[in-house]
N, C-alpha and C positions, 0 to 999 in steps of 0.2 A: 378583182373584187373591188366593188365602188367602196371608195371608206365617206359615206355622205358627212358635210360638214354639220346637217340639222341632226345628228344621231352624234358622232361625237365630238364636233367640233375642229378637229385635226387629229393626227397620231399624237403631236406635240401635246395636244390638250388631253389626251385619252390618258399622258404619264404625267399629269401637270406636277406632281409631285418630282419630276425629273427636270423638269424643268423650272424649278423655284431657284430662286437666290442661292449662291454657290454653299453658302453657310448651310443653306436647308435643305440640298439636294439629300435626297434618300433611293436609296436604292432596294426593290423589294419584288418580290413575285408579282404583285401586282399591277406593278409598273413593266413587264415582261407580259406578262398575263393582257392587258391592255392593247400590245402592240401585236401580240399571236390573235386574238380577237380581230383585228381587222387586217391582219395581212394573210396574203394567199400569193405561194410562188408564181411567176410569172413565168406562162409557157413557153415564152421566145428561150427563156434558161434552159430549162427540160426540153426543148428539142437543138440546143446546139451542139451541145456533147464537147466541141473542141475550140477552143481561146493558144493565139499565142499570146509572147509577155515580152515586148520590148523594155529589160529589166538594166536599162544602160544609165550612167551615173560618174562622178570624177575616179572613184574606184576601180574604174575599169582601165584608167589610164595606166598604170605600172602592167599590165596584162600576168596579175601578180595572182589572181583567183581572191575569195572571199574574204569581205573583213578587214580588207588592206588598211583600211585608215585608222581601225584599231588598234589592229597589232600590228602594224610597222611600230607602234610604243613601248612595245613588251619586248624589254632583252631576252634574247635565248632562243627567240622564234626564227623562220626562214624568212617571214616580211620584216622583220627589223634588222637582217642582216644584207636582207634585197635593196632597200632603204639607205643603211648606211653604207653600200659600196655601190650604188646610183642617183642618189640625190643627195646624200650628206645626215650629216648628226642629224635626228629628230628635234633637237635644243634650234639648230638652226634653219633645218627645211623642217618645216610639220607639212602637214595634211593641206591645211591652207595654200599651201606651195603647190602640190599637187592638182588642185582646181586651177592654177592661174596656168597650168601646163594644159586643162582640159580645153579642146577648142573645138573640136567635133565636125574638123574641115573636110571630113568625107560621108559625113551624114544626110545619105539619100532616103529623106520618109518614101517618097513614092517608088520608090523602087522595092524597098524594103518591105512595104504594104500590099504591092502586088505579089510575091512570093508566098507573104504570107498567105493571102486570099487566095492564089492559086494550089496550096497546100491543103486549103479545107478550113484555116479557121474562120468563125463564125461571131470571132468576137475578140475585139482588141485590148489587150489590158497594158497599160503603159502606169513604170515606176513617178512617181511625184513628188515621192522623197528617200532618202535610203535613211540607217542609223548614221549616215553621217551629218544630217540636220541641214539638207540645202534644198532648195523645194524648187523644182525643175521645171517651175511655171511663173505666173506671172503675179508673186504673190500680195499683196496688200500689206500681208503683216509681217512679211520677214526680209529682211532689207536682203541676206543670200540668197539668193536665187537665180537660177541661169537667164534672167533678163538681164543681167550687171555686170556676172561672171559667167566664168569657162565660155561656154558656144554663143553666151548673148543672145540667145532665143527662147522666146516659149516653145519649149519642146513639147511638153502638155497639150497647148494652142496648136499645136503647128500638126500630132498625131491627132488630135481630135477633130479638124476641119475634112482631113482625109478621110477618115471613119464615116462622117458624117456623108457626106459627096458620096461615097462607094455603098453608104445603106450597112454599113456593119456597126454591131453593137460597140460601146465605146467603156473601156473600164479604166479605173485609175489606183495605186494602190499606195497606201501611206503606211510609209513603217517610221515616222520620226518620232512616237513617243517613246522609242528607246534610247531618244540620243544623250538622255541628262545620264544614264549609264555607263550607256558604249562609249563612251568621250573620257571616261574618268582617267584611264592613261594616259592622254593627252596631258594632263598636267603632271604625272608623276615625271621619274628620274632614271637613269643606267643603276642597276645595284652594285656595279661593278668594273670597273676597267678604267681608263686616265681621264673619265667626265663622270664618273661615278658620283650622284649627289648632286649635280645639275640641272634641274628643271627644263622639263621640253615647254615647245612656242607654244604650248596654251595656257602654261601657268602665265608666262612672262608677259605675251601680247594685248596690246588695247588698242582703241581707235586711233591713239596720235600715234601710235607706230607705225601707221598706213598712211601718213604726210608721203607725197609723192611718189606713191607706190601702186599698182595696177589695183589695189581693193581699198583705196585711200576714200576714206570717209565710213569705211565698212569698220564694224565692230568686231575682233574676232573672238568674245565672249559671246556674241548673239550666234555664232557658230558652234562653238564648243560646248557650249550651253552654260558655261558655270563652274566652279570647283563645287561637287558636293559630297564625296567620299574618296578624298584623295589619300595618296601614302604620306605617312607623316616622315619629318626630316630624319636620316640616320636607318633605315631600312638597306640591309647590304644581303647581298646575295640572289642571283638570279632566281633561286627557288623560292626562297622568303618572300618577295616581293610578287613573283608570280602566286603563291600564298594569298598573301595582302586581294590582289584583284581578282581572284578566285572565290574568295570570303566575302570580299566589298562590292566590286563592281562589276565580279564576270559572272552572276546569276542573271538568269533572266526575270526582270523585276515588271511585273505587271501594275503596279500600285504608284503611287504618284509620291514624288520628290518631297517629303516634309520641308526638305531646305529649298525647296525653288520652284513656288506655287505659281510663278511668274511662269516657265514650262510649259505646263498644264493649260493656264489660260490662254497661254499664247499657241498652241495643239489644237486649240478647238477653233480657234478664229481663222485659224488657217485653213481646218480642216472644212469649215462651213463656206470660206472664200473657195478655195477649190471646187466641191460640190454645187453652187451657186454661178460659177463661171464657166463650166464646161461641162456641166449637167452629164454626169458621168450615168449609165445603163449598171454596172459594176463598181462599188468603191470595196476594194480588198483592204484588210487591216490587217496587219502582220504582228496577231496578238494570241496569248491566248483567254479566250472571251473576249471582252471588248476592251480598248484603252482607258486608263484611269476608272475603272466602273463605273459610277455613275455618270461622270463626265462623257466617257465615250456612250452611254444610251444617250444621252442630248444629244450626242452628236449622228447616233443613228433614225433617231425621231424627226430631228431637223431634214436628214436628208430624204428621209419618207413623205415629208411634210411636199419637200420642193416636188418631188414626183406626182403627188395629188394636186399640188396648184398647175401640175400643166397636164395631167394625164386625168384627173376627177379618182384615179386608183391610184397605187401602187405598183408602180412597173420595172423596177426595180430590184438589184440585188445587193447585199451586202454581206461578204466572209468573214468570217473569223478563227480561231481554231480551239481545238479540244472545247465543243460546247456539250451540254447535257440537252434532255429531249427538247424542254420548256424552248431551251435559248437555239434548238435546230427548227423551232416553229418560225421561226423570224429571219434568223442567218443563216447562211450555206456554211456549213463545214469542211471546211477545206482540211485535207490530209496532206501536210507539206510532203515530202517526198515519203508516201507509203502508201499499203495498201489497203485494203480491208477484206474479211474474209467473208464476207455474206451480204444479201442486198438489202439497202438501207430504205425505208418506207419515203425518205424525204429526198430531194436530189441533197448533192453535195460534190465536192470535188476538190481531186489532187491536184497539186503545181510541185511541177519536178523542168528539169531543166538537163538538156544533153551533155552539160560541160560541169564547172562551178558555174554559181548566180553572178558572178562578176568575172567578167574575159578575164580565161587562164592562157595563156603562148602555148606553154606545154602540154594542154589539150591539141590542139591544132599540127607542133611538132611530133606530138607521139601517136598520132591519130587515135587519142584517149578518148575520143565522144562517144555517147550512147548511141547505135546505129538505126538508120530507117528502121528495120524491121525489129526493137526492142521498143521503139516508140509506138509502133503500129499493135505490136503485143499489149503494152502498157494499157492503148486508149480503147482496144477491146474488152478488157477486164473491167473497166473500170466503168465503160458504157453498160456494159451486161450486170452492173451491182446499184445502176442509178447516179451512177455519176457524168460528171465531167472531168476532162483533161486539161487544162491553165500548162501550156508548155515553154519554156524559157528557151531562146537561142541566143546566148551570151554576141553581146556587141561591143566591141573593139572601143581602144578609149576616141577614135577616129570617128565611128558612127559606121565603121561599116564592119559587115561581116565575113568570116575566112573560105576560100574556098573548099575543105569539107564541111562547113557548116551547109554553102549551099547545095553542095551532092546531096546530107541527110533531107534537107527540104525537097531536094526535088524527088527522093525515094520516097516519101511522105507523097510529094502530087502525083505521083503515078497511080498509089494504091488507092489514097481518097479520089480521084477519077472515076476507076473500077466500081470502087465498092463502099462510100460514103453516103451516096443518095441510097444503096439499098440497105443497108444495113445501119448505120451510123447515125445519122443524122434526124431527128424526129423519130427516132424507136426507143421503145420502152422495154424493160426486163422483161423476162417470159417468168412462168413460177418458179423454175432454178436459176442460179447464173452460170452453169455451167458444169465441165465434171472432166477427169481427170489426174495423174497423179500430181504433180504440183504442188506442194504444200507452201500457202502465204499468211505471213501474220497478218494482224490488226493492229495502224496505229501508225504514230507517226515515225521518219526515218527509216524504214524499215524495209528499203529497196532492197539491201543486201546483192547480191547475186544468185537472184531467181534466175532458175533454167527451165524454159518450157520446151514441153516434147507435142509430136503429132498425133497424142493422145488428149493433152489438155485445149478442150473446146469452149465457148463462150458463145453462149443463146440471144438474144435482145428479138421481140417483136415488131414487123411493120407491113401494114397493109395487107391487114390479117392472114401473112404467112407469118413463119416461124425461120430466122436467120441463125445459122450456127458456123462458128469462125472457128478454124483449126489453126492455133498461133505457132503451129510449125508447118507448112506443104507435108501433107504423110507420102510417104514414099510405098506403100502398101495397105489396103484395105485398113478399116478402123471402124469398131463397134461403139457407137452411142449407145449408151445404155439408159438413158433417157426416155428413150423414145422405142424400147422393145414392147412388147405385148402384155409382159409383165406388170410392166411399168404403168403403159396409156390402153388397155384393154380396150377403150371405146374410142379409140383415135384411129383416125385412117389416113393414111399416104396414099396421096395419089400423085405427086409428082417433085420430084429431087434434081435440083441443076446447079450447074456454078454460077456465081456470079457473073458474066463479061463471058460465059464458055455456055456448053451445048448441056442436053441429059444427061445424069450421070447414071450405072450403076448400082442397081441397090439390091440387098433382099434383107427381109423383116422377119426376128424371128422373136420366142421369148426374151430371151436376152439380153435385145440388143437392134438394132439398122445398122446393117454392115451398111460402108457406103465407100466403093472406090473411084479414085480422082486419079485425071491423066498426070503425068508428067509434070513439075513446074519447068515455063520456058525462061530464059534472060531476063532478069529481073524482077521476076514475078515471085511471090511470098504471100503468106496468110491469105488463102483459099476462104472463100464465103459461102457456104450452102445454104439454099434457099429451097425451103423445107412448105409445098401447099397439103392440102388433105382438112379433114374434117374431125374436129374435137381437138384441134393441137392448141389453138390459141384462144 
């Protein structure tokens, strides 16, 4: 959709109320209402259906899984006890220490890229900052960043030249407006044991602590972000204290720092130098709504902005999470790892991940990962409800990844081979998304341990046939009920085959299209039926 500048002068200008002096920013329907007025999703989204997520960062170095740099702060946890019998008291190794360990001397983008490409995905989303406040590019306004420290490269620069060379869409995703939070441990203390009352290396560190030291001239308040709801002195007991950052700092605060409005501004400068230097297809916010509210609509108006001064549209996307309808007219709604039960009028999409979001060892020793064929489950459902699939393959604090990681990708490129171009890719919901016993909520988290059977099928349209995916091989005949007589009285089948295999089988009754399928051979999983005839789609 052209957003002409003689109609409304920019997106920016369509919310100029969003965009006034930070004292006068207001935030209002209108200013929402303005930006669903000239944006319209961009079909390259709606026909890619599948993003991986190179979601790699210093946290990945202890191969400890999620949050490490958090809670390695919190006495009583497994990462504060992983911590203190591998690097030492938090007072004396913090987090900081941990980046000067990050070096990422086995980080092959190109290899890395080709796997994924040859898996199917259609769209690259690479991390730019975690809550640990280090911005993984090449940044202007924040002296941490892996141009200084850990691998000393634009990782950013360095994934996004590749995307761009190979033709694949290019994302990037910022989660550092949570770090003036997630940091608040960082300066607290042990509640308990022979350091108890001690302050860890973020209360105590500054810049002249880094006199001749590998982050010597770096600030580590520009890291940590600040003391802004720390424990006061005299708090004893592990539980008490876990109390304390439960109440204070371990909510998820979408709202902006009263005490460190410095944050804030310094979020958006970054967030706008990012967007501006690698002209991201994708910028994901790891929020729910947008960052700082009105702050982060500037910062989604700016980047709309940049896509019309080089495209005359919007081509564009950008996530968020838990939006209402107004704010799915503008963002993709991302369902971090869940599902939903019905299909949704707008696209939108899950990011879920085979392991934890941050290399766990003992995914790898207990071969704990989610396998090909629950990932291939997952991105059927999820195509058949209008979405996409954003998939995470956890990367080693090295840059490279474990060898069951690459088994699950290459079960992943076999199937998408088969059965991506027919079904997958560029196909739209049919009027159900599908039918079987299965029962899934809505909403976020909310993976659980679903079990599908060779009953639960999953429809999507393409090339005015009708595709239907059984996300188990049935081992014996199976009645769609769908598509009985009952159901489509003015619908006619005239021909039922598999994907990659020959005719299948079939008879048509009230009730139901039985429809039976050969054998699966070696390897092979979730069958595709491709459904022609007249009045189906």
């Amino acid at each position: 959709m052209v957003t002409r500048r003689g109609a409304l002068g920019s997106i920016g200008g369509a919310v100029a109320g969003v965009l006034a002096a930070p004292a006068a920013r207001a935030e209002t329907p209108a200013n929402w209402s303005a930006l669903a007025a000239a944006y319209r999703m961009p079909d390259w989204f709606r026909d890619a259906k599948f993003g991986i997520w190179a979601h790699w960062g210093p946290q990945c170095v202890p191969e400890f899984g999620d949050w490490y740099g958090r809670q390695m702060y919190q006495q009583g946890t497994p990462f504060y006890d992983h911590h203190l019998k591998t690097y030492g008291h938090p007072a004396d190794t913090g987090f900081l220490d941990i980046i000067g360990k990050w070096k990422g001397e086995k980080w092959d983008p190109e290899r890395l890229f080709s796997l994924y490409e040859k898996a199917g995905a259609k769209y690259l989303m690479v991390m730019a900052n975690h809550h640990d406040n280090l911005d993984l590019f090449d940044s202007r306004h924040h002296e941490w960043n892996s141009t200084r420290v850990g691998p000393k490269r634009d990782i950013v620069g360095t994934w996004e030249k590749i995307a761009r060379r190979e033709g694949m869409r290019f994302g990037v995703s910022n989660h550092s407006s949570h770090a003036w939070h997630w940091w608040q441990p960082a300066y607290g203390y042990d509640a308990e044991g022979p350091r108890a009352g001690e302050r860890y290396d973020a209360f105590r560190l500054t810049r002249a602590d880094g006199k001749g030291t590998w982050w010597d001239g770096l600030d580590p308040q520009a890291l940590y972000t600040g003391p802004s709801m720390i424990a006061p002195d005299g708090i004893r007991g592990i539980p008490a204290m876990n109390d304390f950052h439960e109440t204070h700092s371990g909510r998820w605060m979408e709202f902006a720092p009263p005490e460190n409005p410095h944050h804030v501004a310094n979020w958006l400068m970054r967030q706008k130098d990012l967007v501006e230097k690698y002209r991201p297809d994708i910028v994901y916010f790891d929020n729910y709504y947008l960052p700082f509210g009105p702050v982060g609509l500037e910062a989604l108006a700016h980047y709309y902005d940049q896509s019309i001064a080089r495209h005359g549209r919007v081509e564009v996307v950008a996530t968020a999470k838990k939006l209402d309808p107004l704010q799915r007219s503008i963002l993709v709604d991302d369902v971090e790892r869940g599902f939903l039960d019905q299909i949704r009028p707008e696209p939108w999409q899950t990011c879920t991940c085979i392991g934890d979001w941050h290399y766990n060892r003992w995914r790898y020793e207990a071969k704990g990962y989610v396998p090909a064929e629950k990932v291939i489950q997952r991105l059927c459902d999820v195509v058949s409800k209008n979405g996409n699939l954003l998939l995470s393959i956890p990367m080693r604090g090295d840059g490279s990844i474990d060898s069951e990681e690459e088994k699950i990708l290459a079960g992943i490129t076999r199937w998408m081979a088969r059965n991506g171009d027919a079904a997958i890719f560029g196909s739209r919901p049919w009027r159900i998304f599908g039918e079987g016993p299965a029962q899934l909520g809505s909403g976020m988290h909310n993976e659980g341990k679903v079990e599908f059977t060779a009953r639960d099928v999953r429809y999507t349209v393409k090339g005015g046939a009708l595709l239907a995916t059984f996300l188990v091989w049935p081992e014996e005949p199976v009645s769609l009920t769908a598509l009985g007589k009952d159901a489509m009285p003015d619908a006619e089948i005239t021909r039922v085959t598999l994907v990659g295999g020959g005719k299948l089988k079939t008879e048509r009754f009230g009730t139901g299209l039985t429809i039976t399928l050969p054998r699966a051979r070696k390897d092979e999983m979730i069958p595709v039926v491709r459904i022609d005839g007249g009045g189906l789609v």
